[in-house]
mmCIF file as gemmi writes it, N, C-alpha and C atoms, coordinates in Angstrom:
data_model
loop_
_atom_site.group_PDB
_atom_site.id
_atom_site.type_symbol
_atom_site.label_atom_id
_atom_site.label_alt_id
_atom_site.label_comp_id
_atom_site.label_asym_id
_atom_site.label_entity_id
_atom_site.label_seq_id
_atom_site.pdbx_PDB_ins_code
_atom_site.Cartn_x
_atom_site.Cartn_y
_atom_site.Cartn_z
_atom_site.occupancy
_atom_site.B_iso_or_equiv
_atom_site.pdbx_formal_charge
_atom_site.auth_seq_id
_atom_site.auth_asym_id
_atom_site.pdbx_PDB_model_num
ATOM 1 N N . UNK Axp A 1 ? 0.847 -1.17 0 1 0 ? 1 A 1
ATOM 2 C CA . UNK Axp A 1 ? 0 0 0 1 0 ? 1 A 1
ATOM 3 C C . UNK Axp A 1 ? 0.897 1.239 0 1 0 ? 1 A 1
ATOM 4 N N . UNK Axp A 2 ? 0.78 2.278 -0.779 1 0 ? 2 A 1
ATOM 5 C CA . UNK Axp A 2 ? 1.065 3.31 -0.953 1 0 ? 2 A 1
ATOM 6 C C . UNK Axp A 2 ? 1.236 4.414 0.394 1 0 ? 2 A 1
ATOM 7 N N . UNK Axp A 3 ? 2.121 4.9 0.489 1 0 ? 3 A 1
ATOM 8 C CA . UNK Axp A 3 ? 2.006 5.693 1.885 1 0 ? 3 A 1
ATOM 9 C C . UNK Axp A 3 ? 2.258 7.196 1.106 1 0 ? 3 A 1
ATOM 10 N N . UNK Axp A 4 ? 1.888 8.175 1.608 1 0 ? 4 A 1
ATOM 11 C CA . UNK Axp A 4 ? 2.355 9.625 0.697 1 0 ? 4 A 1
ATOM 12 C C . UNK Axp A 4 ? 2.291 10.496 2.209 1 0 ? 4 A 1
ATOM 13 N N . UNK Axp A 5 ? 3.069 11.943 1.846 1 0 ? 5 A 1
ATOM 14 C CA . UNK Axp A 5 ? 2.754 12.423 3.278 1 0 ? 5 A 1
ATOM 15 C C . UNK Axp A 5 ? 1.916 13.812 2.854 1 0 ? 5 A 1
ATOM 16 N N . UNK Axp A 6 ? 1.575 14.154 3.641 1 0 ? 6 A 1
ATOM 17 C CA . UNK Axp A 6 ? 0.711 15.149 4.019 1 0 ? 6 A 1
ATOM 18 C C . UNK Axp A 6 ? 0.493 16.133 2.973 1 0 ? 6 A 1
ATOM 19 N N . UNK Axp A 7 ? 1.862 16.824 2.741 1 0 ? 7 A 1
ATOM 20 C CA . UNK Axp A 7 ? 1.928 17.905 1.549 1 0 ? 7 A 1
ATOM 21 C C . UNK Axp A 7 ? 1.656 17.588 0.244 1 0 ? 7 A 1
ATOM 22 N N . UNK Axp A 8 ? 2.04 15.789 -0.506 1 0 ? 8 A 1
ATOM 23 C CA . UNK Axp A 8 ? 1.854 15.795 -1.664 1 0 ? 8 A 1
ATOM 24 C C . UNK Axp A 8 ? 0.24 14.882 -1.552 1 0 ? 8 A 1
ATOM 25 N N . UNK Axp A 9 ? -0.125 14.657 -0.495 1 0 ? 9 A 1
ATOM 26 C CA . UNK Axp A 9 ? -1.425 14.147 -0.523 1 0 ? 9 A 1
ATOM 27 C C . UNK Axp A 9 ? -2.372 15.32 -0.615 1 0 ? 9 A 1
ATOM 28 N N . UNK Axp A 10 ? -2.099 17.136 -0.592 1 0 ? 10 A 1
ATOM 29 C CA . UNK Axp A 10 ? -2.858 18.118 -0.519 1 0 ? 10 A 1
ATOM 30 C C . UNK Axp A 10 ? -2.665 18.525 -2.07 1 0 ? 10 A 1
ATOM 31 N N . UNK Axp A 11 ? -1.448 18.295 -2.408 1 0 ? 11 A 1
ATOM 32 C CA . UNK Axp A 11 ? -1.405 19.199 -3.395 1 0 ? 11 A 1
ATOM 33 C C . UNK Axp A 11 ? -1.626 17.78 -4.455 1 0 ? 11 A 1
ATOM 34 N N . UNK Axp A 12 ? -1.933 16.516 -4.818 1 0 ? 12 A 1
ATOM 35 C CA . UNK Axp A 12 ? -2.203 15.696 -5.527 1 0 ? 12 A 1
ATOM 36 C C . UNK Axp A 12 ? -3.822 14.952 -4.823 1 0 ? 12 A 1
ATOM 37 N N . UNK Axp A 13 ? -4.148 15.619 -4.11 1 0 ? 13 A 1
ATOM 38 C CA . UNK Axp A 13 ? -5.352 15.108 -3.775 1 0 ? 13 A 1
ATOM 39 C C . UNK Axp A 13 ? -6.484 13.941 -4.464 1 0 ? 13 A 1
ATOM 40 N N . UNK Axp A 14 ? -6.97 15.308 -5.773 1 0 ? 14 A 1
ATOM 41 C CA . UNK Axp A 14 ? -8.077 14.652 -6.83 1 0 ? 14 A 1
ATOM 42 C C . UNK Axp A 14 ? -7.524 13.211 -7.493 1 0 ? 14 A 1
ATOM 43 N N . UNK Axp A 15 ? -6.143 13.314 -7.634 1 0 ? 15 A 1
ATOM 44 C CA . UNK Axp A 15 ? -5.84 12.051 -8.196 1 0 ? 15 A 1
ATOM 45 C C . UNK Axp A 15 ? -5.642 10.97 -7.296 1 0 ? 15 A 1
ATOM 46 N N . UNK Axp A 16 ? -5.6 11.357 -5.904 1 0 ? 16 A 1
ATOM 47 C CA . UNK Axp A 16 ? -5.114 10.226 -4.959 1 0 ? 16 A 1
ATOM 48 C C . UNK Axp A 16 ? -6.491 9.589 -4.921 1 0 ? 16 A 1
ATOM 49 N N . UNK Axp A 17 ? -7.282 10.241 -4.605 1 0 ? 17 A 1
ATOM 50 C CA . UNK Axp A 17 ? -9.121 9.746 -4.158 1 0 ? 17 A 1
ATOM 51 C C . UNK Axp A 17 ? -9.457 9.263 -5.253 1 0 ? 17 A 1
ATOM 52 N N . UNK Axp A 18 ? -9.233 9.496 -6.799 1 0 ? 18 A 1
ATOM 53 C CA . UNK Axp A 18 ? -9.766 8.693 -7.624 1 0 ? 18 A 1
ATOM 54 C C . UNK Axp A 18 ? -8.864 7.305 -7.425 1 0 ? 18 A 1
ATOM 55 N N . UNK Axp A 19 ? -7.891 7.387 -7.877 1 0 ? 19 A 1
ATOM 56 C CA . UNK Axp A 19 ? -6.991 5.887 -7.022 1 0 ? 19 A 1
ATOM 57 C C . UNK Axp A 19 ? -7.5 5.001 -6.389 1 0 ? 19 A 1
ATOM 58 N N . UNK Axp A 20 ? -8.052 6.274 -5.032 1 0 ? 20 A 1
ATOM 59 C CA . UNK Axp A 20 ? -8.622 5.226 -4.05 1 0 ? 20 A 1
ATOM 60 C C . UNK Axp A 20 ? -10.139 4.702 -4.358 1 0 ? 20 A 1
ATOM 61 N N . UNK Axp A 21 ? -10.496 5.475 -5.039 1 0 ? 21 A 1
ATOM 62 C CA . UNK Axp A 21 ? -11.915 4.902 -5.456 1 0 ? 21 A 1
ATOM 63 C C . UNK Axp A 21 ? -12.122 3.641 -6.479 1 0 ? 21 A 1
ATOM 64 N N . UNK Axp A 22 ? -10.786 3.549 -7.348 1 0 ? 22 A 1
ATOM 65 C CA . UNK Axp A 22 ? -10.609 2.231 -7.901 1 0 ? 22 A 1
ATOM 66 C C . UNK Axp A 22 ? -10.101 1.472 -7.698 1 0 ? 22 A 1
ATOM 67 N N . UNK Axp A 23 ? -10.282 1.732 -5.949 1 0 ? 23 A 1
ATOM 68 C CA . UNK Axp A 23 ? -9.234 -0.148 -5.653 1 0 ? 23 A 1
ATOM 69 C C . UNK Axp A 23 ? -8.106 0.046 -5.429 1 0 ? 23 A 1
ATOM 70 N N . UNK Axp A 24 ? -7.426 1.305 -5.208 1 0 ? 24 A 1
ATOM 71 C CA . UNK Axp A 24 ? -6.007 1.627 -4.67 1 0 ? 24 A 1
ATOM 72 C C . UNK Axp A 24 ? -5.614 2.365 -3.138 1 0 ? 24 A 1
ATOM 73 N N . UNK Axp A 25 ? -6.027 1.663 -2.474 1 0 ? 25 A 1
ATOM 74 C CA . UNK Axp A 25 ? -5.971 3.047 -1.259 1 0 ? 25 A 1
ATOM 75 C C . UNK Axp A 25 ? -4.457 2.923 -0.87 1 0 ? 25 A 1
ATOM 76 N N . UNK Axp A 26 ? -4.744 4.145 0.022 1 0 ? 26 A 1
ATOM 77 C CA . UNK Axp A 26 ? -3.062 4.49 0.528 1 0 ? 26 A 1
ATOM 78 C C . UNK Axp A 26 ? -3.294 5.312 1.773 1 0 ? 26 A 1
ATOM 79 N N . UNK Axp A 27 ? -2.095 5.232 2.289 1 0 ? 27 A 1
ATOM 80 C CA . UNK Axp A 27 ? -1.537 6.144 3.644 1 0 ? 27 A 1
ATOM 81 C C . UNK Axp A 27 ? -1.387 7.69 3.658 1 0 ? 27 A 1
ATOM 82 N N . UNK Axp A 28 ? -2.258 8.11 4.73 1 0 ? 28 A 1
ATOM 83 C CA . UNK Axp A 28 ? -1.325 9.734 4.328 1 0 ? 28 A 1
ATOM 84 C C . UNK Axp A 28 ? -0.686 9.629 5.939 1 0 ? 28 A 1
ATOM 85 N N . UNK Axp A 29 ? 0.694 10.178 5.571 1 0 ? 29 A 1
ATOM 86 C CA . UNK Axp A 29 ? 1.533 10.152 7.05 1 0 ? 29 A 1
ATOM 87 C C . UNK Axp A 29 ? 2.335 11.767 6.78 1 0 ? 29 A 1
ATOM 88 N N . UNK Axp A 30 ? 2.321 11.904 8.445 1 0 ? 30 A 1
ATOM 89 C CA . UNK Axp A 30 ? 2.751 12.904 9.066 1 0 ? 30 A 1
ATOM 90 C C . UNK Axp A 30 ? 4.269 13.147 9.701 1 0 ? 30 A 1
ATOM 91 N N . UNK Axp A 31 ? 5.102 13.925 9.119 1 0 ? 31 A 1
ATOM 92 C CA . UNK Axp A 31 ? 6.545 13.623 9.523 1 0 ? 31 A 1
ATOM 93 C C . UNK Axp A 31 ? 7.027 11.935 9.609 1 0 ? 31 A 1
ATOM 94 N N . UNK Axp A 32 ? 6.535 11.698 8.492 1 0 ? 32 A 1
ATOM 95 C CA . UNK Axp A 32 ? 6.581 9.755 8.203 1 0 ? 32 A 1
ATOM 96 C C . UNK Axp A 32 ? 6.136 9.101 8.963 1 0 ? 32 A 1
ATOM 97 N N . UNK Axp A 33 ? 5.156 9.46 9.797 1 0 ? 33 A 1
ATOM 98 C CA . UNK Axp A 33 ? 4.262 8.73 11.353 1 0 ? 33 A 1
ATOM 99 C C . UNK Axp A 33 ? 2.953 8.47 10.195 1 0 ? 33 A 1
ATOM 100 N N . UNK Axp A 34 ? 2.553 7.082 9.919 1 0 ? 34 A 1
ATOM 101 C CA . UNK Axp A 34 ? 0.927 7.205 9.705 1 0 ? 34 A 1
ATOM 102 C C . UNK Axp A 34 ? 0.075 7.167 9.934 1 0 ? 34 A 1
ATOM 103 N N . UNK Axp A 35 ? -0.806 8.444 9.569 1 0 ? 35 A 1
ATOM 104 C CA . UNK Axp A 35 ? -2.111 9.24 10.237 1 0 ? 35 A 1
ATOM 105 C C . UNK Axp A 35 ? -3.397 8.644 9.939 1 0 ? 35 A 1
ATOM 106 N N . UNK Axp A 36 ? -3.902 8.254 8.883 1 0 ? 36 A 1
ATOM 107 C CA . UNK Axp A 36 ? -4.783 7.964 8.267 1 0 ? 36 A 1
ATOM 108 C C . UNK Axp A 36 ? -4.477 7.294 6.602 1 0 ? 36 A 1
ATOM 109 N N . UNK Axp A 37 ? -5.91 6.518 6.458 1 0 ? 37 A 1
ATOM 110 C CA . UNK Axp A 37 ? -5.428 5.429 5.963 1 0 ? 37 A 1
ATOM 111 C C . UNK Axp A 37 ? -7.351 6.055 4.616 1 0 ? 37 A 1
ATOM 112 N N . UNK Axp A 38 ? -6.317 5.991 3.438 1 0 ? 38 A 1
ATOM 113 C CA . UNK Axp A 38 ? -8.11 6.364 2.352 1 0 ? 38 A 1
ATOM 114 C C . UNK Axp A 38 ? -8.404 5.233 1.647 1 0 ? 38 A 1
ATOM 115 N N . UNK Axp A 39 ? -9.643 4.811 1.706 1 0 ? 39 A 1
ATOM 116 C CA . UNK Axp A 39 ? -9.969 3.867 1.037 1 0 ? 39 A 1
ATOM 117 C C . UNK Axp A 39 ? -11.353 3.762 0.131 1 0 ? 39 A 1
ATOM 118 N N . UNK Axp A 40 ? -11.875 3.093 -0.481 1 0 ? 40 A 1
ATOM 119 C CA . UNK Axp A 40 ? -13.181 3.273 -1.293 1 0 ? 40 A 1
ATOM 120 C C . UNK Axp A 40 ? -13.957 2.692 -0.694 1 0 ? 40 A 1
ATOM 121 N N . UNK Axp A 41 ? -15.249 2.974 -0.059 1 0 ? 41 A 1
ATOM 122 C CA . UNK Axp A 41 ? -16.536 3.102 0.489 1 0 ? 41 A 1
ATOM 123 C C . UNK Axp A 41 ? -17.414 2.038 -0.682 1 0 ? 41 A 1
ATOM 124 N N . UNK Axp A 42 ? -18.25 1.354 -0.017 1 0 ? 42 A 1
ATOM 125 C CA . UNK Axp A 42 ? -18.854 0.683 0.083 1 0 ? 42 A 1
ATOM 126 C C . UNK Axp A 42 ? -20.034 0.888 -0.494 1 0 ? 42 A 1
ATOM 127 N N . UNK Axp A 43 ? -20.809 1.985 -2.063 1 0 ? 43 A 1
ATOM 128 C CA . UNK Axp A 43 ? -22.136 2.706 -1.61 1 0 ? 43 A 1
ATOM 129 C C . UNK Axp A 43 ? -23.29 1.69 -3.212 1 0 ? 43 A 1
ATOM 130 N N . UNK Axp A 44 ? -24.081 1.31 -2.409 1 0 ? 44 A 1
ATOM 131 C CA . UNK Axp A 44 ? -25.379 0.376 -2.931 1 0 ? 44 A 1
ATOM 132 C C . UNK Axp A 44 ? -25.872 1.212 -3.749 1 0 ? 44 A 1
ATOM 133 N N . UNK Axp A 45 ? -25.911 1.704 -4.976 1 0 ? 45 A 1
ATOM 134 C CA . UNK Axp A 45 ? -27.275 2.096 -6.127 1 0 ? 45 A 1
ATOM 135 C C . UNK Axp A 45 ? -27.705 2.176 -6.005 1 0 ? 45 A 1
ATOM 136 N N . UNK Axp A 46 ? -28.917 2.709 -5.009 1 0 ? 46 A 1
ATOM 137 C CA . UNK Axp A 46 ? -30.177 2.615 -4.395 1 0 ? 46 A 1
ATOM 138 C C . UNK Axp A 46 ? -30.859 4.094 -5.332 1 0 ? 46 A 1
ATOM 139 N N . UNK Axp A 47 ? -32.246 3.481 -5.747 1 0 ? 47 A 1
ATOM 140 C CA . UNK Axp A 47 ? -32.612 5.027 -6.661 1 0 ? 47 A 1
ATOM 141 C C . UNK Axp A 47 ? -32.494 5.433 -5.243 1 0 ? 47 A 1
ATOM 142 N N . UNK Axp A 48 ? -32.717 7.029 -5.707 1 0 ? 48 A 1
ATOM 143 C CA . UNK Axp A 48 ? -33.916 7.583 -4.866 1 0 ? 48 A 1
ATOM 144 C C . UNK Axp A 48 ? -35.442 7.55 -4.604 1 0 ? 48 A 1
ATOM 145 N N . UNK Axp A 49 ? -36.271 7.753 -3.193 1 0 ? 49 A 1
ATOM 146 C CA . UNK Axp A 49 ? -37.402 7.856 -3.343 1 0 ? 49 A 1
ATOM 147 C C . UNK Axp A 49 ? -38.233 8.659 -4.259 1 0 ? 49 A 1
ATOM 148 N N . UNK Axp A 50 ? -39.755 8.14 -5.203 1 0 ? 50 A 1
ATOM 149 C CA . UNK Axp A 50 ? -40.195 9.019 -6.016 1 0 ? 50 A 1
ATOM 150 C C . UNK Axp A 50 ? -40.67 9.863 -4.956 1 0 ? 50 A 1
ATOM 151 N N . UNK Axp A 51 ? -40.791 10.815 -4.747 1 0 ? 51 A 1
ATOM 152 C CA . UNK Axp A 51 ? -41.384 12.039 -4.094 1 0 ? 51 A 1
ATOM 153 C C . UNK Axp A 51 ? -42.655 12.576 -4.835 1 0 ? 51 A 1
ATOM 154 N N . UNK Axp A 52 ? -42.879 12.948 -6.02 1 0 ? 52 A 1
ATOM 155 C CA . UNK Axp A 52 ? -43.618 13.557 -6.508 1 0 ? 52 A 1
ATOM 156 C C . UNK Axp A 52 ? -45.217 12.807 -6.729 1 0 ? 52 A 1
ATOM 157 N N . UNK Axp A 53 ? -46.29 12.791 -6.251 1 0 ? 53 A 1
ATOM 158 C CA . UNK Axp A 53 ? -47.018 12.095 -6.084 1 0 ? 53 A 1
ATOM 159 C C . UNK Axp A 53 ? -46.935 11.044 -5.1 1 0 ? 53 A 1
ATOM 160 N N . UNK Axp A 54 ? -46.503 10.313 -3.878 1 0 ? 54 A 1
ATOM 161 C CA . UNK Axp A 54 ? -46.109 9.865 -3.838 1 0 ? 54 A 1
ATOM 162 C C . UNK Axp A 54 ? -47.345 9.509 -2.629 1 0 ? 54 A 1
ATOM 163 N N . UNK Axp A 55 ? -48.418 10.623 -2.315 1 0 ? 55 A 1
ATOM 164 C CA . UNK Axp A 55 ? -49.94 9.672 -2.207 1 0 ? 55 A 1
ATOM 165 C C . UNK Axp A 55 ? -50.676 9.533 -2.878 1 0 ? 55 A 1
ATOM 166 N N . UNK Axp A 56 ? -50.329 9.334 -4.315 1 0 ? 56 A 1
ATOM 167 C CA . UNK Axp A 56 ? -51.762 9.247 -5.543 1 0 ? 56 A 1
ATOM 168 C C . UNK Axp A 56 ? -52.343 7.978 -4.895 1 0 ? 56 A 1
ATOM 169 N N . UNK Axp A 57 ? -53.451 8.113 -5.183 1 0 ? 57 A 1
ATOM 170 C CA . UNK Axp A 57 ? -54.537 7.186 -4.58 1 0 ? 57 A 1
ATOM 171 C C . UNK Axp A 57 ? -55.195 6.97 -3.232 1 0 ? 57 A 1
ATOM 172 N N . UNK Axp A 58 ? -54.127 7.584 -2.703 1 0 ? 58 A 1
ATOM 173 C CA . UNK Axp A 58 ? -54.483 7.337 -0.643 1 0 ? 58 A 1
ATOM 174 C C . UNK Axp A 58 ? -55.546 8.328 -0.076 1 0 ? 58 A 1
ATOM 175 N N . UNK Axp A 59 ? -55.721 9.635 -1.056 1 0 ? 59 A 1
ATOM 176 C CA . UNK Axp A 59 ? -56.277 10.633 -0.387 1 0 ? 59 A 1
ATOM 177 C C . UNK Axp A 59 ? -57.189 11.067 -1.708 1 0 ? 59 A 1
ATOM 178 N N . UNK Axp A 60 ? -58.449 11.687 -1.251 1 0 ? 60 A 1
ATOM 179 C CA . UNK Axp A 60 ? -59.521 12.629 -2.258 1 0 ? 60 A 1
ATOM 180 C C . UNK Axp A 60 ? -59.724 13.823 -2.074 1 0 ? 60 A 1
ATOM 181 N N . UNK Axp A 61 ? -59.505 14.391 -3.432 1 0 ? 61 A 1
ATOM 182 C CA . UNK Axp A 61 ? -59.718 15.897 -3.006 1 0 ? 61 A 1
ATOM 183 C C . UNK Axp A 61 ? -61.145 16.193 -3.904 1 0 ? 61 A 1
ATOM 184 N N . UNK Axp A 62 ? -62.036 17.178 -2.898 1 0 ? 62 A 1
ATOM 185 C CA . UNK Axp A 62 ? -63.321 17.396 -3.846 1 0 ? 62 A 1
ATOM 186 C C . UNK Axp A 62 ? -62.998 17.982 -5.017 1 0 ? 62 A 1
ATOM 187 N N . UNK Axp A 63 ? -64.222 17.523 -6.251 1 0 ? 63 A 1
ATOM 188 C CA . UNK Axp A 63 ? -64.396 18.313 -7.459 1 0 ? 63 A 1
ATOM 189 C C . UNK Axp A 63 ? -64.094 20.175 -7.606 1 0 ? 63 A 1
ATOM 190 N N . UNK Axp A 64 ? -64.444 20.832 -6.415 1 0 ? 64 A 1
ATOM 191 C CA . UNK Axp A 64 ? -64.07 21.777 -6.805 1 0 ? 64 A 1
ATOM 192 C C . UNK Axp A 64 ? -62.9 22.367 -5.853 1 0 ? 64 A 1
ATOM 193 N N . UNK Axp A 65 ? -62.168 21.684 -5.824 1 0 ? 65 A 1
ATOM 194 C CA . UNK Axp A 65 ? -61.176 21.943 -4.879 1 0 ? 65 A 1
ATOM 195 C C . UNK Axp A 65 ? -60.219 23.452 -5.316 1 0 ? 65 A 1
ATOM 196 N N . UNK Axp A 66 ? -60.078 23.904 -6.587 1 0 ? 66 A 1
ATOM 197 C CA . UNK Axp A 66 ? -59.358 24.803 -7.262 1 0 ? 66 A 1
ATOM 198 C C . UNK Axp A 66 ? -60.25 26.163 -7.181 1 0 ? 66 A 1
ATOM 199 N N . UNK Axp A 67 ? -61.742 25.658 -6.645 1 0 ? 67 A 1
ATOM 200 C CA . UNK Axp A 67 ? -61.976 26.95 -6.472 1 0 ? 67 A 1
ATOM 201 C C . UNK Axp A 67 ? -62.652 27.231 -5.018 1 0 ? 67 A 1
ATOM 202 N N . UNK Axp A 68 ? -62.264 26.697 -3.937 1 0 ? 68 A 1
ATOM 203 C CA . UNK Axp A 68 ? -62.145 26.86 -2.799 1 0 ? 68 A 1
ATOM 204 C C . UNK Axp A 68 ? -61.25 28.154 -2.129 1 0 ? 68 A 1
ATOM 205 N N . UNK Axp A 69 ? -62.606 29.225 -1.614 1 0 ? 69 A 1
ATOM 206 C CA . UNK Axp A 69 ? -61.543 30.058 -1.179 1 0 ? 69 A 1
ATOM 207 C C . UNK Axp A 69 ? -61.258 30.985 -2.245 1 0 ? 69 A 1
ATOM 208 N N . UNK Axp A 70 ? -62.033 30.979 -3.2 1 0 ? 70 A 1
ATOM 209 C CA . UNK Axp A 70 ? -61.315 31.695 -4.41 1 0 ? 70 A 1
ATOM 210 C C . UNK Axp A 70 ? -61.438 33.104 -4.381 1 0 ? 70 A 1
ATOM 211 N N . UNK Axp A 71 ? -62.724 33.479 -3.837 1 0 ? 71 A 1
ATOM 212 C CA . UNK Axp A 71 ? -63.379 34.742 -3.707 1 0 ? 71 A 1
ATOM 213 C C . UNK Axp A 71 ? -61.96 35.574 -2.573 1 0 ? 71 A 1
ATOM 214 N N . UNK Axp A 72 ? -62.326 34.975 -1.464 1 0 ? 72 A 1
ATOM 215 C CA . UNK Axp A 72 ? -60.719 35.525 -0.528 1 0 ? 72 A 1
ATOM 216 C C . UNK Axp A 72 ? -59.631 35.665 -0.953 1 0 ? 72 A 1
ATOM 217 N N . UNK Axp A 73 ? -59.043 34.678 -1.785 1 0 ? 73 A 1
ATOM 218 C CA . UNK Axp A 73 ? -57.849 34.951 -2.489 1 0 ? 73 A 1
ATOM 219 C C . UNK Axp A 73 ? -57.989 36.079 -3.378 1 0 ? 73 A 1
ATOM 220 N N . UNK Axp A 74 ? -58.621 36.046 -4.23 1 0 ? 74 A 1
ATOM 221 C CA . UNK Axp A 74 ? -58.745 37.089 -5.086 1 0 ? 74 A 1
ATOM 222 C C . UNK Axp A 74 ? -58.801 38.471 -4.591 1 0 ? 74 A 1
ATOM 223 N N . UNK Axp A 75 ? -59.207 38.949 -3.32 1 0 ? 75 A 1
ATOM 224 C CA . UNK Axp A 75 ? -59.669 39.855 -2.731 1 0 ? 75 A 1
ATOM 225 C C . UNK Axp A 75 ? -58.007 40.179 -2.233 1 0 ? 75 A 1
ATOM 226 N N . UNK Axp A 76 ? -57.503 39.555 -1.751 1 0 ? 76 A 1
ATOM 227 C CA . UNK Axp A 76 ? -56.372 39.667 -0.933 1 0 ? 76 A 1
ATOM 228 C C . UNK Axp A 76 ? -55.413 40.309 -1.967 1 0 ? 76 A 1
ATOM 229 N N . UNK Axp A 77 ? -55.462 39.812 -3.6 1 0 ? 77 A 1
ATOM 230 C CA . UNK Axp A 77 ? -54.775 40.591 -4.787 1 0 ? 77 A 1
ATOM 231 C C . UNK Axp A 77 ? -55.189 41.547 -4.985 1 0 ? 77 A 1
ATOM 232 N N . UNK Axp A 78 ? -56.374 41.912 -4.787 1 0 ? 78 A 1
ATOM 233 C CA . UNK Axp A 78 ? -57.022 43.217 -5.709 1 0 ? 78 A 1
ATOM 234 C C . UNK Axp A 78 ? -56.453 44.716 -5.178 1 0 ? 78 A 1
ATOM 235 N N . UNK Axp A 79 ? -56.323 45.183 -5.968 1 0 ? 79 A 1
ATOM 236 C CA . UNK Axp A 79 ? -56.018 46.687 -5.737 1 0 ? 79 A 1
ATOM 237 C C . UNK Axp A 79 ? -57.346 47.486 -4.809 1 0 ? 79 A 1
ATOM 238 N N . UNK Axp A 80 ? -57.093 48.16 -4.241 1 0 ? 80 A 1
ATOM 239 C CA . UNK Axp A 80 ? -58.088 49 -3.63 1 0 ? 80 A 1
ATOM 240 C C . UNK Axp A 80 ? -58.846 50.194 -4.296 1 0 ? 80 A 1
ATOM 241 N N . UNK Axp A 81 ? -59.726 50.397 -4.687 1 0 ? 81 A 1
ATOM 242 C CA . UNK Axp A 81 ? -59.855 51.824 -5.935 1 0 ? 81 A 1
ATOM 243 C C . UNK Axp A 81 ? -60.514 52.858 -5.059 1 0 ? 81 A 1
């Protein structure tokens, strides 16, 4: 395993973590003492949850649900003359 120290693990970073993300990890050490150890994580494909609709069917909304309230709303826009 690769050991690197501190300074060229900052200034070569992006390439060290891709490394480590394909199966190469390595050491970063401190005045040649080693500190920590990078390796590639473990992460499952999982989609994400659909969110959008995501009670179609569970709940009813009445037929005129879009115009509930409409008169108030409208009032609350109107200019005053």
């Amino acid at each position: 395993m690769r050991t690197v120290n501190i300074h060229e693990a900052k200034t070569h970073l992006s390439r060290l973590v891709e490394q480590a993300s394909n199966g190469e990890p390595f050491i970063i050490a401190k005045a040649g003492k080693p500190m920590v150890k990078v390796s590639a994580v473990d992460v499952q494909d999982t989609p994400q949850p659909k969110r959008l609709g995501f009670l179609a069917g569970q709940i009813d909304a009445p037929d005129d649900f879009n115009e509930i309230g409409k008169e108030e709303i409208e009032a609350l826009f109107s200019v005053a003359k």
